[in-house]
C-alpha positions in Angstrom: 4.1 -71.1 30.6 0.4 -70.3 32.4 -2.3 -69.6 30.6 -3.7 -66.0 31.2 -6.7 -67.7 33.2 -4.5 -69.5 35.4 -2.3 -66.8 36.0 -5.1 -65.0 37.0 -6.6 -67.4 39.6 -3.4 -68.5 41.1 -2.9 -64.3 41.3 -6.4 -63.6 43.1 -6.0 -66.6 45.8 -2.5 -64.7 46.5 -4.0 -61.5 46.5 -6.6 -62.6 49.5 -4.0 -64.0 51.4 -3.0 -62.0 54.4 0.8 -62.1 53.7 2.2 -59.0 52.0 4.6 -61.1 50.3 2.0 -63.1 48.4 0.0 -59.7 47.4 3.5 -58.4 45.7 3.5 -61.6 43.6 -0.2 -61.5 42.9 0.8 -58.2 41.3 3.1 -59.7 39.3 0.8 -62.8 38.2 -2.1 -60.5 37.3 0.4 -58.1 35.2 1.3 -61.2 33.4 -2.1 -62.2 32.9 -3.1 -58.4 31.5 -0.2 -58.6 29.2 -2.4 -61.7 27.3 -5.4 -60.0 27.6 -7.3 -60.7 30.2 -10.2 -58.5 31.5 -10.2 -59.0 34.9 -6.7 -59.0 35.6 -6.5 -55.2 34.6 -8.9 -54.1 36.7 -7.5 -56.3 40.0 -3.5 -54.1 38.9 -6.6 -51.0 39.0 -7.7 -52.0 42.5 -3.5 -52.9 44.1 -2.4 -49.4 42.1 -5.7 -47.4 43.6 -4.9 -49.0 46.7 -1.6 -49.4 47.3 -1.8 -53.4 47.5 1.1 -55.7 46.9 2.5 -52.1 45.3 2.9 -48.6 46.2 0.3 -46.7 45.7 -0.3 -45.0 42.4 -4.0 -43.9 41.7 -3.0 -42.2 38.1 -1.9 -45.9 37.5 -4.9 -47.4 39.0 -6.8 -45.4 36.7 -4.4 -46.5 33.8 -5.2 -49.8 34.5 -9.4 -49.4 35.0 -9.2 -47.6 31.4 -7.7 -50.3 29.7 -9.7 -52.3 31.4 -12.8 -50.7 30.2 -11.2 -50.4 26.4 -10.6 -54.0 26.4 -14.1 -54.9 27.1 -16.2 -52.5 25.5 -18.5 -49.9 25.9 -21.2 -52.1 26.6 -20.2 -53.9 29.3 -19.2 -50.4 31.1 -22.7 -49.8 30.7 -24.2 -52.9 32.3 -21.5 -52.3 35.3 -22.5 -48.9 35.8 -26.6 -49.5 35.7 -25.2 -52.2 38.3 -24.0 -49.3 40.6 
């Protein structure tokens, strides 16, 4: 079984891949990856829900996904991302 990180990485090089195919498994990769926790893997199922990427386009999920996102890393790093903006 992959590690959350690797599922992750091998997830974003599919999801910057031009092939539609390879976005609808980066979906799946970074779903697995969320499931164990990691960070950044909920907010790239955010960006393919908001989007429509690799899935169809859901924004209430995207925003599902952004939240826990946010919940999973804290208050304080929301703030850092937002004086960032």
């Amino acid at each position: 079984m992959l590690e959350r990180d690797d599922l992750y990485e091998r997830g974003l090089s599919l999801f910057n891949e031009k092939d539609a195919r390879g976005k609808e498994e980066a979906v799946e990769l970074f779903k697995k990856a969320s499931i164990q926790g990691h960070a950044a893997a909920l907010a790239m199922l955010g960006l393919a829900y908001d989007k429509g990427v690799g899935v169809e386009r859901d924004p209430t999920k995207g925003q599902k996904h952004f939240f826990a996102r946010l919940r999973l890393k804290g208050k304080q790093e929301l703030n850092t991302t937002l004086a960032s903006v």
